[in-house]
C-alpha positions in Angstrom: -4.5 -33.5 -11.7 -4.3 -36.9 -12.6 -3.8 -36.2 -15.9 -1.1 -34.0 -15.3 0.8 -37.0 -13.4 0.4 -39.7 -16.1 1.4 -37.6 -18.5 3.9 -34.9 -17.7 5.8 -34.1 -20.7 2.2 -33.9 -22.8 0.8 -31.6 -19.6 4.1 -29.3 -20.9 3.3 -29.6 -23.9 -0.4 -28.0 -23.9 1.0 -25.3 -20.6 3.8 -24.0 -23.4 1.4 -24.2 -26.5 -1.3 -22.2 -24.0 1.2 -19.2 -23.3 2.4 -19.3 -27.0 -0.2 -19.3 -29.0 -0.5 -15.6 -30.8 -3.9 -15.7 -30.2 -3.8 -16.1 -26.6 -0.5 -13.6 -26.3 -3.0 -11.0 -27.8 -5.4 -11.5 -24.9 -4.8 -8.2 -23.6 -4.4 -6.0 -27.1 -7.6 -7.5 -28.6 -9.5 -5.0 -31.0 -13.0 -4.5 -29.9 -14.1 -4.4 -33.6 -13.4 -8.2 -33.7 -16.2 -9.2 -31.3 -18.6 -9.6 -34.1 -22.2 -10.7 -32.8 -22.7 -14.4 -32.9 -18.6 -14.8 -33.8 -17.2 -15.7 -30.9 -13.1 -14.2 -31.0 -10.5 -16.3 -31.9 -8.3 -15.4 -28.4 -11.4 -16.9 -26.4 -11.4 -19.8 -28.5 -8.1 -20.3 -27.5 -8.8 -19.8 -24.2 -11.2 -22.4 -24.0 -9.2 -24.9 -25.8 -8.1 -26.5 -22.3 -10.2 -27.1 -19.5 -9.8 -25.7 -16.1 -8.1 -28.2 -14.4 -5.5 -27.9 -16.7 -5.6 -24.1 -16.5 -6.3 -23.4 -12.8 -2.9 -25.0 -11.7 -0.9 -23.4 -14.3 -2.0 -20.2 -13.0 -1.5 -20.9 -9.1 1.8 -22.1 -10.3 2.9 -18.6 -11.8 1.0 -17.0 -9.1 3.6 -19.0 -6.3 6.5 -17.9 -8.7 5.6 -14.2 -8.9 5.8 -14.4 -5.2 8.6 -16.3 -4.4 10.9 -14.2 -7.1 9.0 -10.7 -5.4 10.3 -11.9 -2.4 13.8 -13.2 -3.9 14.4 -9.9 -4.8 12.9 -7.4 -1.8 16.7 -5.6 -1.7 16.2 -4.5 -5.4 12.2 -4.1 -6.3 11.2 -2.3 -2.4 13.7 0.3 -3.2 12.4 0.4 -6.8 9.0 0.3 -5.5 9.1 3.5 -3.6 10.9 5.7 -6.7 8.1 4.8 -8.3 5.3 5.8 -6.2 8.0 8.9 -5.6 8.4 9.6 -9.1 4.9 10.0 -9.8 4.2 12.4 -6.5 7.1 14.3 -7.6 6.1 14.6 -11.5 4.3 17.8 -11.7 7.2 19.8 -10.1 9.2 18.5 -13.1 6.8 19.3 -16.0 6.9 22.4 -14.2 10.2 23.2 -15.0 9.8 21.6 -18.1 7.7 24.4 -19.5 10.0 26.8 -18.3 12.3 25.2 -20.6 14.7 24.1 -17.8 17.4 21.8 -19.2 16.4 18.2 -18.5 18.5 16.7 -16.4 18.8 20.3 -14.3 15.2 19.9 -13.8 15.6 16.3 -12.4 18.3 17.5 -10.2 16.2 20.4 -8.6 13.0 18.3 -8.4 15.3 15.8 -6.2 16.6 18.4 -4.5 13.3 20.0 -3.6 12.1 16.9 -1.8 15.3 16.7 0.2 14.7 20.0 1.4 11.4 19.2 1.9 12.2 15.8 4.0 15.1 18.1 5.7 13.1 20.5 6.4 10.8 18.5 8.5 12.9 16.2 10.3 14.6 19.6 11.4 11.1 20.6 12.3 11.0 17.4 15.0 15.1 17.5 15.5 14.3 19.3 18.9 11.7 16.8 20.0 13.8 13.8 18.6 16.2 14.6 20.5 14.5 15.6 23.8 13.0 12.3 23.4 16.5 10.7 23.7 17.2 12.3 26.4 14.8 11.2 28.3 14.8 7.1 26.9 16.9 6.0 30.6 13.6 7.8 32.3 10.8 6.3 30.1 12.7 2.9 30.2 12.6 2.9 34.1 8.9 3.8 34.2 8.3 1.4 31.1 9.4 -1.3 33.2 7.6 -0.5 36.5 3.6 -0.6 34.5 5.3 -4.2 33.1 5.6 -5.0 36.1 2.4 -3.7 37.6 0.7 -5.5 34.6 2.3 -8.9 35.1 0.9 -8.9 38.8 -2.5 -7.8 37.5 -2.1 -10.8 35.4 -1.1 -13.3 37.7 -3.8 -12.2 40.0 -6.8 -11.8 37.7 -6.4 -14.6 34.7 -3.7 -16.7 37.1 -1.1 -16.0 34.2 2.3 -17.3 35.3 5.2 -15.1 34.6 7.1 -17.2 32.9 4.1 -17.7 30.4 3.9 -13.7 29.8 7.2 -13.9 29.8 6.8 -16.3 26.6 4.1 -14.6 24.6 5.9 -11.3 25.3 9.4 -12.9 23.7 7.1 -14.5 20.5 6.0 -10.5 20.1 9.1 -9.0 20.2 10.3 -11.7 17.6 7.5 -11.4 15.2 8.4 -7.6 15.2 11.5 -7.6 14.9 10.8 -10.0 11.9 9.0 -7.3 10.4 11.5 -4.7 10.8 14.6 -7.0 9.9 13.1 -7.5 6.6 13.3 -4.0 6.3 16.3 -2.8 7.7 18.6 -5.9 8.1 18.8 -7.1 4.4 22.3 -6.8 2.0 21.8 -3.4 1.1 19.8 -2.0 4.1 19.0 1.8 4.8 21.9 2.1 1.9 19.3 1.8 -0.5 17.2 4.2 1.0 19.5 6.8 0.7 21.6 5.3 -2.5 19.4 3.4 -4.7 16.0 5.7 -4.5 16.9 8.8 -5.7 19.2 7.0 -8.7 16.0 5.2 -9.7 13.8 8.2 -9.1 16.6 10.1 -11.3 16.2 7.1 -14.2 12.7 7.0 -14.2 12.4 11.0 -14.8 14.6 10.9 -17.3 13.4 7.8 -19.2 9.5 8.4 -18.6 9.0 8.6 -22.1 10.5 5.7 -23.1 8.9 3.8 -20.7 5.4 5.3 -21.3 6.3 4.5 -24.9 6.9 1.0 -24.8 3.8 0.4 -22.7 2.4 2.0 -25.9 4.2 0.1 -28.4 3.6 -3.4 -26.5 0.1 -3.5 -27.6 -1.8 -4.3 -31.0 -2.2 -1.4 -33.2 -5.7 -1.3 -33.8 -6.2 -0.5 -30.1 -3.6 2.6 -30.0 -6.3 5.4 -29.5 -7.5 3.2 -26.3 -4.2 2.5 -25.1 -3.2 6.2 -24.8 -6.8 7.5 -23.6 -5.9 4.4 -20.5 -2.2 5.2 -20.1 -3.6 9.3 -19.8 -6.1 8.7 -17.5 -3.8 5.9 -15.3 -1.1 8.1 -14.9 -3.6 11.2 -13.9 -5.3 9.2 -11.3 -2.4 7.4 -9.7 -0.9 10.8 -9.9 -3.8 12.8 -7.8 -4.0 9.3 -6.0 -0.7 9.6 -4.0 -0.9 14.0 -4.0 -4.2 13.2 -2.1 -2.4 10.6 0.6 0.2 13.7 0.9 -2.4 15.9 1.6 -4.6 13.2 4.1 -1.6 12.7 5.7 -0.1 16.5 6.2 -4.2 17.2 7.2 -3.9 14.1 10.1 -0.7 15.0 11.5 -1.5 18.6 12.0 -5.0 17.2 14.1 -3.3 15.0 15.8 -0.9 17.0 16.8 -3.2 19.8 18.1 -5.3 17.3 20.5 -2.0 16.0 21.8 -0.8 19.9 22.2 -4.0 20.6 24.1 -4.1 17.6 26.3 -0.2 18.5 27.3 1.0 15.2 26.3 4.8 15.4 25.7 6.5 15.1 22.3 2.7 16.0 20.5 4.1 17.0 17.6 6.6 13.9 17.3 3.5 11.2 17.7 1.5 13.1 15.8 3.6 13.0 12.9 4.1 9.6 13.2 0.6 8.4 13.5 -0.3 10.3 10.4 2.6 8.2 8.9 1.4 5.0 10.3 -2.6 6.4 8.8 -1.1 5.2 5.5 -1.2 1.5 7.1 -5.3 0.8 7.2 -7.0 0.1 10.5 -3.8 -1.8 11.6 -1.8 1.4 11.8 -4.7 3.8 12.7 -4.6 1.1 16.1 -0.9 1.8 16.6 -0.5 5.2 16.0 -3.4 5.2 19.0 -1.6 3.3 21.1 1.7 5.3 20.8 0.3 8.7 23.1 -1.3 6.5 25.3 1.3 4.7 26.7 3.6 7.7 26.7 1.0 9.4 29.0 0.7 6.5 30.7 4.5 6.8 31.4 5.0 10.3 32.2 1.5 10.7 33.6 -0.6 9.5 36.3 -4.3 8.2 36.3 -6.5 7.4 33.1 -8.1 10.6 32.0 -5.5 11.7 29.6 -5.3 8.1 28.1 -9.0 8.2 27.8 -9.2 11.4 26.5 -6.3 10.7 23.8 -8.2 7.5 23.2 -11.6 9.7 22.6 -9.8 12.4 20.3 -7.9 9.8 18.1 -11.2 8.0 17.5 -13.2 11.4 16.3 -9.7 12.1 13.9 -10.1 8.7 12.7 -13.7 9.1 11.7 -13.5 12.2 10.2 -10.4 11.3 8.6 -12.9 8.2 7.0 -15.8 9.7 6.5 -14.6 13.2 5.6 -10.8 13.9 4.3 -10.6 11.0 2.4 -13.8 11.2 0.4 -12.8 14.2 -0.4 -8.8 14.8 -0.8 -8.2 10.9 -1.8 -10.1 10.1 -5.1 -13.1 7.7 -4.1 -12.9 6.1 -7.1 -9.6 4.1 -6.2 -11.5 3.5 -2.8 -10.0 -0.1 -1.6 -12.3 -1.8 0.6 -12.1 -3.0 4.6 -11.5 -6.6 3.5 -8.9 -6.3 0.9 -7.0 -3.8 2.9 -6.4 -5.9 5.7 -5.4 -9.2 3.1 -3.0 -7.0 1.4 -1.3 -5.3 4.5 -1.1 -8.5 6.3 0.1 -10.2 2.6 2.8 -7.5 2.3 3.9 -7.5 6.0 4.7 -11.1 5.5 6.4 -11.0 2.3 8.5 -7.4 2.6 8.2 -6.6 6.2 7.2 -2.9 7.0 8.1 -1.9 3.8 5.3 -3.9 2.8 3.1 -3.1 4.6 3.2 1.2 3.4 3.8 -0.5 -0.4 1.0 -2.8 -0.2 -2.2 -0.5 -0.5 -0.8 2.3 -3.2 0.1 -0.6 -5.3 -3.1 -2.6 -4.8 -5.1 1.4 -5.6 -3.1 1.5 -8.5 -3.8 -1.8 -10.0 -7.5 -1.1 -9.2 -7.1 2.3 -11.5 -5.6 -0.1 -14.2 -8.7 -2.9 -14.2 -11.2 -0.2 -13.8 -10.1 1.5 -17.3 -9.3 -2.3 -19.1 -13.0 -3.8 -19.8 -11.7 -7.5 -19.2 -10.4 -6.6 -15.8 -13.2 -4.3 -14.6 -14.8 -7.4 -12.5 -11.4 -7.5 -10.7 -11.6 -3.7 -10.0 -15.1 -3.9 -8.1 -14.2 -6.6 -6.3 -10.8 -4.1 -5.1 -13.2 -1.6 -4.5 -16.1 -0.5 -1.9 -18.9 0.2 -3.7 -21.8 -2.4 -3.6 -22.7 -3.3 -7.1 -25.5 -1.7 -8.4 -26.9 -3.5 -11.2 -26.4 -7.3 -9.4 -28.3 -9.8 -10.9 -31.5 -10.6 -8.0 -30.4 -14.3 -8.3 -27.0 -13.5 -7.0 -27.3 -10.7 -4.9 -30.5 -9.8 -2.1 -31.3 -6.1 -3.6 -31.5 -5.1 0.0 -27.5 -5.4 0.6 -26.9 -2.6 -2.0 -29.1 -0.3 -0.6 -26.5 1.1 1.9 -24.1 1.0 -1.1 -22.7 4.9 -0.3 -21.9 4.8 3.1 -18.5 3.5 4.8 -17.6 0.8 6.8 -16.9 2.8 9.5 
């Protein structure tokens, strides 16, 4: 770092000629017919021209300007984001149409169309419950505020809590939630883009797939074409059954937790059911809330602790079958994204994009582990995203006996 501060205008010098260099530019397109034994390849050479001092804060520097311009621009890329992930769940309906020689842009028309039916269709499903559930907000308010204040006495006579301090940590709550949400909802374009800007980009990027499939093509080295399309085939098949599978989990945990809440008599089942499979896409943090949703409306519009208890019980046994069962099975294990990078990410994206996020963060973070587990430079960084134990660890490194319980889940 030193070096860097003597000598500033030389330190720019060797960052430019390091991101210029042809060689180095090429890093990524390399033909694997130039790795010749005992020849080590020119783009490594270039690689190792500098050392890592040098290198290491060049790349934490980019890595703080990806992030500040990601968050820069949340109104424009979350929208964009979600017409992607979109796009792809709603792609084989449009080569569907496509075979049956549909015009184009008709066929991008209906295949938007059919998901707003779909998504009006559903929220017509819950309209009755929504707005039952209105209805009775005055009632649930009034009982809301008699536990909070059967809670804050508990408090004050079990911990000797003041109220003015619960009083305090309740306020820092409600802001650091609402901070979450406003990033969401109270930006310049708010729920506009939602209804605006996704289904224009989901339109664009139907009808410009090819061109965009074909400059990812096009933007690497020749030699490596063959390898380029056998990735870009097999990326776009498993990102594709990827997000169809979460669909499907989803659809799968709704429906269960629906039917507990149905059978224990809890009020608006199918509404909270609905929404905790939503909040299932969030890992462990929003498997704790959708939880936490039914049990404080039976706490509110019931008396005693069996029913919370037994919601408690039958979210936990959807939860691990939902774990240990659906998800093996429906989602792909192959883009399987393990305990600890799940909670980094969810937290990362909660902070920089709000609850957008915090639904964005894991489908991006599965497809970039698809991507480095089909590139053979960036394969180390896929097993780290993932949750399989390596299984060829050198003994050194790694005790053989920590692999052992390589198949089975965290939980």
């Amino acid at each position: 770092m030193a070096f860097i501060l003597k000598k500033p205008r030389q330190a720019t010098e060797i960052a430019f000629s390091i991101f210029t260099t042809p060689n180095y530019m090429s890093l990524l397109s390399k033909s694997q017919k130039d790795d010749q034994p005992g020849i080590q390849p020119a783009w490594m050479k270039a690689q190792d021209a500098y050392p890592f001092y040098i290198k290491a804060p060049l790349i934490l520097i980019g890595l703080c300007l990806v992030v500040y311009i990601l968050a820069l621009l949340q109104d424009i890329i979350v929208p964009f984001a979600f017409a992607g992930l979109i796009s792809v769940l709603l792609n084989p309906v449009y080569n569907r149409l496509q075979k049956w020689h549909v015009n184009k842009i008709l066929a991008i028309v209906l295949t938007i169309l059919a998901a707003f039916l779909v998504v009006a269709g559903i929220m017509f499903f819950l309209s009755s419950q929504i707005v039952q559930f209105g209805e009775m907000l005055p009632q649930l308010e009034k009982k809301t505020m008699t536990l909070l204040h059967e809670l804050q006495a508990w408090l004050s006579s079990t911990f000797g809590m003041s109220t003015q301090k619960q009083m305090s940590v309740l306020n820092e709550a409600v802001n650091s939630s609402r901070t979450y949400v406003g990033k969401t909802l109270n930006t310049v374009f708010g729920i506009l883009s939602f209804f605006v800007l996704i289904p224009l980009y989901i339109f664009l990027l139907l009808y410009y797939k090819p061109l965009i499939l074909n400059f990812i093509f096009e933007v690497f080295d020749e030699d490596n074409s063959a390898q380029v399309a056998e990735i870009l085939k097999e990326t776009k098949g498993a990102v594709q059954s990827y997000i169809v599978g979460l669909m499907i989990e989803m659809s799968i945990v709704a429906a269960l937790n629906s039917a507990a809440l149905l059978i224990l008599g809890v009020r608006y089942a199918v509404l909270l059911g609905v929404i905790g499979a939503i909040l299932n896409l969030i890992p462990y943090i929003g498997g704790v809330i959708a939880i936490a949703l039914p049990v404080l409306m039976s706490f509110i519009t019931k008396d005693g602790f069996t029913t919370p208890l037994l919601i408690f019980g039958a979210y936990t046994l959807i939860q691990f079958a939902d774990n240990n069962i659906i998800v093996p099975r429906v989602v792909s294990s192959k883009v399987s994204v393990n305990a600890l990078i799940s909670i980094l990410i969810v937290l990362l994206g909660g902070t920089l994009w709000g609850v957008s996020g915090m639904f964005l963060s894991i489908p991006i973070v599965a497809v970039l582990k698809i991507i480095f587990d089909r590139v053979d430079g960036l394969k180390p960084w896929g097993k780290l995203l993932g949750d399989k134990m390596p299984e060829d660890a050198p003994e050194e490194v790694v005790d053989p006996r920590e692999t052992k319980q390589r198949d089975k889940p965290l939980i």
